[in-house]
C-alpha positions in Angstrom: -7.5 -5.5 -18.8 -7.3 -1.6 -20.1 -6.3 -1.6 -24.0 -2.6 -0.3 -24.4 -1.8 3.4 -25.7 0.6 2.7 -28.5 3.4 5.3 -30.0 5.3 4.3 -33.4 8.4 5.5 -34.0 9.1 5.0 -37.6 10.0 7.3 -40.5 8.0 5.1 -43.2 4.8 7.1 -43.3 3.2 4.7 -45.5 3.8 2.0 -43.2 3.1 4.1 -40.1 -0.3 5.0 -41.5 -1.1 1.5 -42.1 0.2 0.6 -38.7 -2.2 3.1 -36.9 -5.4 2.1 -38.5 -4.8 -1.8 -37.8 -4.1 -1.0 -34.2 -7.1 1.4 -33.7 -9.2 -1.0 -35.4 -8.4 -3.0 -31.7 -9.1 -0.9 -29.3 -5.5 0.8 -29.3 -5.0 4.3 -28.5 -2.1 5.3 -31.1 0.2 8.5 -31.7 2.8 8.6 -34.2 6.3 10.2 -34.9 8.6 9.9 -37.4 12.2 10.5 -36.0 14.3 10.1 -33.0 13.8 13.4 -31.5 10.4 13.8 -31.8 9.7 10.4 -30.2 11.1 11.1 -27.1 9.2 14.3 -27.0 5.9 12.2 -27.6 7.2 9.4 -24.7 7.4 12.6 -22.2 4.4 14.0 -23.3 1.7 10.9 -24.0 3.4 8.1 -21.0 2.7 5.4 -23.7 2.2 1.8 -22.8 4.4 0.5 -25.7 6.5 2.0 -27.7 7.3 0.3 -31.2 10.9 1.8 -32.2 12.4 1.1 -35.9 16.3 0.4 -35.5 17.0 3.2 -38.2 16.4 6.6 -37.9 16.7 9.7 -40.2 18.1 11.8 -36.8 19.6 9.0 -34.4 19.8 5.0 -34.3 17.5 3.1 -32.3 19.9 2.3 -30.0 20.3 5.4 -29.1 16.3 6.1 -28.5 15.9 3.4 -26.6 19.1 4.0 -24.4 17.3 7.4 -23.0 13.8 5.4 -23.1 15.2 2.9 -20.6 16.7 5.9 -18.3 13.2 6.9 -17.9 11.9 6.6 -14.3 9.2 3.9 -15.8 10.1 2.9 -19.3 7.2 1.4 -21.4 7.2 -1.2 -23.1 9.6 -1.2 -26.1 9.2 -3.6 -29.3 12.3 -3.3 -31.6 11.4 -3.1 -35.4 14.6 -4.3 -37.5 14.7 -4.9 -41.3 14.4 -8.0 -42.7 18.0 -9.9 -41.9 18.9 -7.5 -39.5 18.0 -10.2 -36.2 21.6 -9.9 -34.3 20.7 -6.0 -34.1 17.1 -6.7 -32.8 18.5 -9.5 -30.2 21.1 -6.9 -29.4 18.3 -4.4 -28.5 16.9 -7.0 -26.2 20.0 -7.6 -24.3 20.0 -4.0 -23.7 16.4 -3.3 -22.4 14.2 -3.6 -25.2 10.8 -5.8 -24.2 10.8 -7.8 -27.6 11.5 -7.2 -31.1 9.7 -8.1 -35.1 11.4 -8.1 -38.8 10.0 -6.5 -41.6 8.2 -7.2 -43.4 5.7 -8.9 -40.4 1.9 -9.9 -40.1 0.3 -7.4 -38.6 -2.1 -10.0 -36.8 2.1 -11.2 -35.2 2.5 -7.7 -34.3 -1.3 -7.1 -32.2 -0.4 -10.6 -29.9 3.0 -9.5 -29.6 1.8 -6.1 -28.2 -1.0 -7.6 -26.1 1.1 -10.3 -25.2 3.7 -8.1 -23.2 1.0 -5.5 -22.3 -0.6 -8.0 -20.4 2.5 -9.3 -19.0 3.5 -5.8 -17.7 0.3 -5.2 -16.1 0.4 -8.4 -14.5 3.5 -7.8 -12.7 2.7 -4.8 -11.8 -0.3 -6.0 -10.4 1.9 -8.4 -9.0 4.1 -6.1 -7.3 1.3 -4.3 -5.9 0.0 -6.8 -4.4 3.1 -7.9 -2.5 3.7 -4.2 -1.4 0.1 -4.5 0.1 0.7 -7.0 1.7 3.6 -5.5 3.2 2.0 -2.5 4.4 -1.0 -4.2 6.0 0.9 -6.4 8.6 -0.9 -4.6 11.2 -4.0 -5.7 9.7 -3.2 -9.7 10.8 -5.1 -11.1 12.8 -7.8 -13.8 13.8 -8.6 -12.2 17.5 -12.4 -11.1 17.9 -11.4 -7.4 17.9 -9.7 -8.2 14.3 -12.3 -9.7 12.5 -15.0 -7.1 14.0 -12.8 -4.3 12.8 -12.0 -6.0 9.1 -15.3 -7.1 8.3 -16.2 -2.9 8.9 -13.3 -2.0 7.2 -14.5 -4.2 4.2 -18.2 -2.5 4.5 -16.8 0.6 4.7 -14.6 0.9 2.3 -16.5 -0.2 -0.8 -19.6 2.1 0.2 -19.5 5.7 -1.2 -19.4 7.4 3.0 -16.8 10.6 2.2 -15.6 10.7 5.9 -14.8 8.4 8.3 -13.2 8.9 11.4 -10.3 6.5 12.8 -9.9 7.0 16.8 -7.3 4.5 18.3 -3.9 4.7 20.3 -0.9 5.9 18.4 0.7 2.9 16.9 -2.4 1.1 16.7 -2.4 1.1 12.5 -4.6 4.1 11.9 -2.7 4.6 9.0 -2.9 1.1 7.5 -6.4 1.6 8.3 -6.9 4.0 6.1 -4.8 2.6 3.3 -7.0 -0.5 3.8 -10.0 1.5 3.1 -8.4 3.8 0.1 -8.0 0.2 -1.7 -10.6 -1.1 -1.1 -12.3 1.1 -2.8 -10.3 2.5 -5.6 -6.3 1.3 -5.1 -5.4 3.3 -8.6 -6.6 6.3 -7.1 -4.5 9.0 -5.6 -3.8 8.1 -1.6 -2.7 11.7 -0.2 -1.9 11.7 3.7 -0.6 14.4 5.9 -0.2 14.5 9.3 -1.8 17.9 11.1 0.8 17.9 13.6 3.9 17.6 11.4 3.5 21.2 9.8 3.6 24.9 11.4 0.4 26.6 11.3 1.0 29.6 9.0 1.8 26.5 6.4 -1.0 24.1 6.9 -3.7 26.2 5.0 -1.2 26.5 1.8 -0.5 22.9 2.2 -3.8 21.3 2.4 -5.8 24.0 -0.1 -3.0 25.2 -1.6 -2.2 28.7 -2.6 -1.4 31.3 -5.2 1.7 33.2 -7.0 2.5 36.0 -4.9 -0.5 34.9 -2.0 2.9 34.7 0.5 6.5 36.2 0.9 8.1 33.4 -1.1 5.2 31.8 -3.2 7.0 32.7 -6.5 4.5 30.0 -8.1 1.1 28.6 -7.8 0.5 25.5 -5.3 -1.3 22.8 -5.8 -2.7 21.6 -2.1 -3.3 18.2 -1.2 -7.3 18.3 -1.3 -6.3 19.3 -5.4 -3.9 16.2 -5.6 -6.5 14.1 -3.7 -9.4 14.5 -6.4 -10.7 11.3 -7.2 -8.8 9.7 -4.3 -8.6 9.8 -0.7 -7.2 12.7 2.0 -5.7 11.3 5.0 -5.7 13.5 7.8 -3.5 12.2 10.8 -4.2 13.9 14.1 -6.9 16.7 12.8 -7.1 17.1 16.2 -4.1 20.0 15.6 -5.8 21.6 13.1 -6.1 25.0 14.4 -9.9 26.0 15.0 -9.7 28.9 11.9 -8.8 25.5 9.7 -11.3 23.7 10.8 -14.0 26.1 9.6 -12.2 26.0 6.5 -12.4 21.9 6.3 -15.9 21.4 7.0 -16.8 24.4 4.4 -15.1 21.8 1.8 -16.6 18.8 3.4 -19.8 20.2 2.9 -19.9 21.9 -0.4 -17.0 20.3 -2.2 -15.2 23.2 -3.2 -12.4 25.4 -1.6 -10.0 28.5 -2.4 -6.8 28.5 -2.5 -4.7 31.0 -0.3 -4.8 34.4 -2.1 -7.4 33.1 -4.9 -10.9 34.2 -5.8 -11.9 31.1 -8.3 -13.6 28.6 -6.4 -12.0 24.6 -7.0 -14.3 21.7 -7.1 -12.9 18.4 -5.9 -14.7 14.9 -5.2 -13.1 12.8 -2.8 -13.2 10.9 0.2 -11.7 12.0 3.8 -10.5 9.9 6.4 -9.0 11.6 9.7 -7.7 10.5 12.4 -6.3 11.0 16.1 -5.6 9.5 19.5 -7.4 11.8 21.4 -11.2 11.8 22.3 -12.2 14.5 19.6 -16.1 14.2 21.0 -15.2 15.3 24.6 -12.8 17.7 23.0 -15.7 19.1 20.5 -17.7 19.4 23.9 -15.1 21.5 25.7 -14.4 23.9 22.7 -11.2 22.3 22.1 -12.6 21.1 18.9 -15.4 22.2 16.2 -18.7 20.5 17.3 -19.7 20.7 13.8 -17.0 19.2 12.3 -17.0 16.4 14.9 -20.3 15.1 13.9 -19.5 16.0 10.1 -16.3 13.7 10.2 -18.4 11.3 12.6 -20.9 10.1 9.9 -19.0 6.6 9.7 -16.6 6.2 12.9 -14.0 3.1 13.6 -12.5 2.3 16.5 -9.2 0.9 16.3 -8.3 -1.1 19.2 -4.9 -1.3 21.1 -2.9 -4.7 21.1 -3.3 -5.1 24.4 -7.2 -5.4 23.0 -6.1 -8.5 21.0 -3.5 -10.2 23.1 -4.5 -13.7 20.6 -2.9 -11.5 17.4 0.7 -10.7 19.5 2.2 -14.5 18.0 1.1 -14.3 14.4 2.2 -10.5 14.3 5.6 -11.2 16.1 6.1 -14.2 13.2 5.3 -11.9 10.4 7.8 -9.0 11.5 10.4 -11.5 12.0 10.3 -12.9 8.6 9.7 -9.4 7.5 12.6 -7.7 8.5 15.0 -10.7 8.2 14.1 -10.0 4.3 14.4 -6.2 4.6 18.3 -7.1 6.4 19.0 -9.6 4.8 19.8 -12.5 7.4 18.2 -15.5 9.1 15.1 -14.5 10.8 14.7 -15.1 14.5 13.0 -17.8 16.5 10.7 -16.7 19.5 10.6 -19.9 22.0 7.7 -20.0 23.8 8.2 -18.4 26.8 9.1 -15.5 24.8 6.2 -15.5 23.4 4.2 -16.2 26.6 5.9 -12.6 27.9 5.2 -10.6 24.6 1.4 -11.6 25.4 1.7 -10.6 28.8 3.1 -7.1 28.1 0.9 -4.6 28.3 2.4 -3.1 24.9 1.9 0.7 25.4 3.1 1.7 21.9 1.2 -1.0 20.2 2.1 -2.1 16.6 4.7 0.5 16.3 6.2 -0.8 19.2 6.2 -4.5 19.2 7.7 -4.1 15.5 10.2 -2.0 16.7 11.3 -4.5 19.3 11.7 -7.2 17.0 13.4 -5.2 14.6 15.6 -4.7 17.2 16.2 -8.7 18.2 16.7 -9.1 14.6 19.7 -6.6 14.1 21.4 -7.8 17.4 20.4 -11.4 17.1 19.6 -12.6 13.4 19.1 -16.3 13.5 19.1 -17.0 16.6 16.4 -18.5 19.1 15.3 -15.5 21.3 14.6 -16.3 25.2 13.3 -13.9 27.6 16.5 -12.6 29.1 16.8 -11.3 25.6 13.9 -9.1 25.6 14.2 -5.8 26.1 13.8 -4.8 30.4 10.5 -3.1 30.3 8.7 -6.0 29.0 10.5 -8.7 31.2 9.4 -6.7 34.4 5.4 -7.5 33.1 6.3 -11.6 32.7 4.3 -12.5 36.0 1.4 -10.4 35.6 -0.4 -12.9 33.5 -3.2 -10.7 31.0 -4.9 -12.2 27.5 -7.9 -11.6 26.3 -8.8 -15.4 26.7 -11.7 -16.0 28.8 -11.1 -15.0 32.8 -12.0 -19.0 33.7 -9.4 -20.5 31.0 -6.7 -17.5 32.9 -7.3 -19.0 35.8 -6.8 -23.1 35.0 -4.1 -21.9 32.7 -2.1 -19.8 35.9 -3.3 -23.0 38.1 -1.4 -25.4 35.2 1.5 -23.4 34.5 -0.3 -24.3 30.5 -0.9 -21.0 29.0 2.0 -21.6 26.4 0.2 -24.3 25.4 -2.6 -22.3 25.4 -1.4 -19.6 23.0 0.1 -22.5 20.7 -3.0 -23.9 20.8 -4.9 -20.8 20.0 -2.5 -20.2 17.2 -3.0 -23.4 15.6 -7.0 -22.7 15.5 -6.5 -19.7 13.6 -4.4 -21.8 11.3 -7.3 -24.3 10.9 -9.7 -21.7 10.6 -7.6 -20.0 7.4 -7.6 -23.8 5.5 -10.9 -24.6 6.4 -12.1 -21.2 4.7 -9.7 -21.7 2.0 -11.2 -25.5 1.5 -7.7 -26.6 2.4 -5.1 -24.7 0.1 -2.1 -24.0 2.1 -1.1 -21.0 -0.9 -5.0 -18.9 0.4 -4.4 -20.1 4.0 -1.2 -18.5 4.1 -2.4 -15.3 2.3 -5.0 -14.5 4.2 -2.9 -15.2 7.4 -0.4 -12.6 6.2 2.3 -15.1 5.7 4.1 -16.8 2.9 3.3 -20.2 2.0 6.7 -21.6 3.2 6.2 -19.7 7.0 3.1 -21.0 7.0 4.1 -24.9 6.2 7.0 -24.2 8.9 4.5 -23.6 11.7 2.1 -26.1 10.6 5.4 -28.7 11.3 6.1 -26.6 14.8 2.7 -27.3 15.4 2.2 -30.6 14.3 -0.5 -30.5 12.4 -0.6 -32.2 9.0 -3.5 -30.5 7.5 -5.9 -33.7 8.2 -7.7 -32.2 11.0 -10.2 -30.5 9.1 
């Protein structure tokens, strides 16, 4: 872990002084200031890790510091330093936001593992809470179908290698977006993730808003710019449906893919930026490059690494796990009971044909949720247009097993016992730990020991 950027906010220089050396000599990165006023000036100004904040002031109490420290959209880290006697004030301070606190006179040796100690704590929950919102955003990521693990194992490649465009074509819905947030972190998760979808914005804006512009380039730019290939440096540009860039942009686009550098509207000085572009649409861009609809050249420029994102109705096998996870999912985000699909249910949600895709089948159980939270959903519950598909029996299970499983009337069983495979699969890579199995089946621990009982397996069968 990164060595914390320290401020000091003290008005004994002597002690200050000391402070800094002893904290430099570990690594730390350390400003200092000597009243109320000016610290809050050097918390604006540096973003420090941790701040170390003497109770008594020459301008203002520390109370008062570290009341507007705490209204800060992301407060660091604040270590209260009380005279000798002076606890109940420190424990006060504690109560009312402060990360920890120390007496004077203290061992400095006290003070470095009580600043790594919470440093590492912090970073550790935020790496914490990173991970969780990952996992929240990659729900349409789950999945043990062929299709799936093709697509992840290329994402995984992908991602780590240093390609600067890749090209996502899929149905809308299909997770293009998660895609590409899959491939941003895999690379480089603290790096800037900048999206914009090409269709959301009028033209005259578009070439201000992806290259930014000028003071005075437009009627209204009363200020300089900055476009989102700027704000992207170091990071990734997610283009959603370049296929409505005008053609004039595209020019522009595949200038900067090939040379790194753009203008800005109305500007003469040339800007450098190094990143990665991922672009995406739901139309066939190479037939449209071959009609004219769309730049040739920028076609096979955007082409050099291309991924395919396939439809659900491509990877029938993922509709169970997918429809578990949104259910505990949104019963979370409104705060009720999640719903229970019986199998038949489930049996028609793998029959549909699911023309919106992800998008859709979330929407639909978001939708059982709100009406029905907690309760077991059967098919006459479903929504009409995917009850009219029950009969037409399509998976992407093997055309012989469709046929003995129409012949049997068995293809719940079927799909339970397909999902109960990919269960087995997940502990058998995971050399049996329920806490891994469930992780890398998107699901918590709990969900996972729930279906496991539905199931009835017991682990064993490895």
């Amino acid at each position: 872990m990164r060595t914390p950027t320290v401020l000091i906010i003290d008005d004994e220089k002597n002690l200050v002084s000391s402070l800094m050396f002893s904290l430099e000599e570990e690594g730390m990165t350390v400003f200092a200031a000597y009243d109320g006023k000016s610290g809050l000036t050097e918390i604006e100004k540096r973003t420090p890790d941790v701040v170390l904040l003497d109770l008594k002031l020459p301008d203002q109490s520390g109370f008062e510091v570290l009341d507007q420290v705490q209204a800060l959209p992301a407060p660091p880290i604040t270590i209260m330093i009380s005279a000798h006697g002076d606890t109940r004030a420190a424990v006060e301070a504690v109560k009312k936001g402060a990360q920890d606190y120390i007496t004077k006179p203290f061992d400095l040796d006290e003070l470095i593992l009580l600043i790594q100690r919470n440093h590492k704590h912090r970073q550790l929950t935020e790496e914490v809470a990173y991970r969780r919102e990952r996992e929240a955003d990659v729900h349409g990521l789950v999945g043990h179908s062929s299709a799936m693990r093709k697509l992840l194992d290329q994402v995984e490649r992908i991602g780590k290698s240093s390609a600067r465009t890749v090209l996502l074509q899929g149905p809308s819905g299909s997770g293009k977006t998660l895609i590409a947030k899959a491939l941003h972190a895999t690379k480089d998760r603290a790096a800037p993730f900048v999206s914009v979808n090409c269709a959301s914005l009028p033209e005259n804006l578009l070439e201000a808003e992806l290259f930014g512009a000028e003071k005075g380039a437009y009627t209204g730019a009363d200020k300089r710019r900055t476009g989102l290939v700027e704000l992207a440096n170091g990071g990734t540009l997610f283009l959603d449906e370049i296929g409505e860039l005008p053609l004039p942009l595209q020019a522009k686009l595949l200038t900067f893919l090939e040379t790194h550098r753009f203008r800005a509207v109305g500007g003469q000085k040339e800007i450098e930026a190094d990143l990665r572009v991922i672009a995406a649409s739901n139309r066939d861009l190479q037939t449209e490059a071959q009609t004219g609809a769309f730049r040739e050249d920028l076609f096979y420029r955007l082409n050099v690494m291309p991924l395919t994102i396939p439809s659900l109705a491509e990877r029938r096998d993922d509709i169970p796990m997918l429809a578990s996870n949104f259910a505990t999912e949104l019963a979370a985000q409104e705060g009720c009971r999640p719903i229970n699909l019986s199998s038949e249910t489930l049996t028609t949600l793998c029959n549909y044909d699911w023309p919106g895709n992800i998008r859709e089948l979330r929407n639909t159980i978001e939708r059982l949720t709100i009406l029905h939270a907690g309760e077991s959903i059967n098919v006459d519950q479903l929504p009409p247009e995917i009850t009219k598909s029950a009969p037409q029996i399509k998976t992407s299970i093997a055309d012989n097993d469709v046929e003995r499983n129409e012949k049997n009337g068995s293809l719940t069983s079927e799909i339970a016992k397909r999902e109960a495979q990919c269960i087995l699969d997940a502990l058998a890579q995971s050399n049996g730990r329920k806490g891994d199995a469930a992780n890398s089946l998107g699901i918590s621990r709990h969900a996972l020991k729930r279906r496991m009982q539905k199931l009835g397996l017991t682990g064993d069968e490895l």
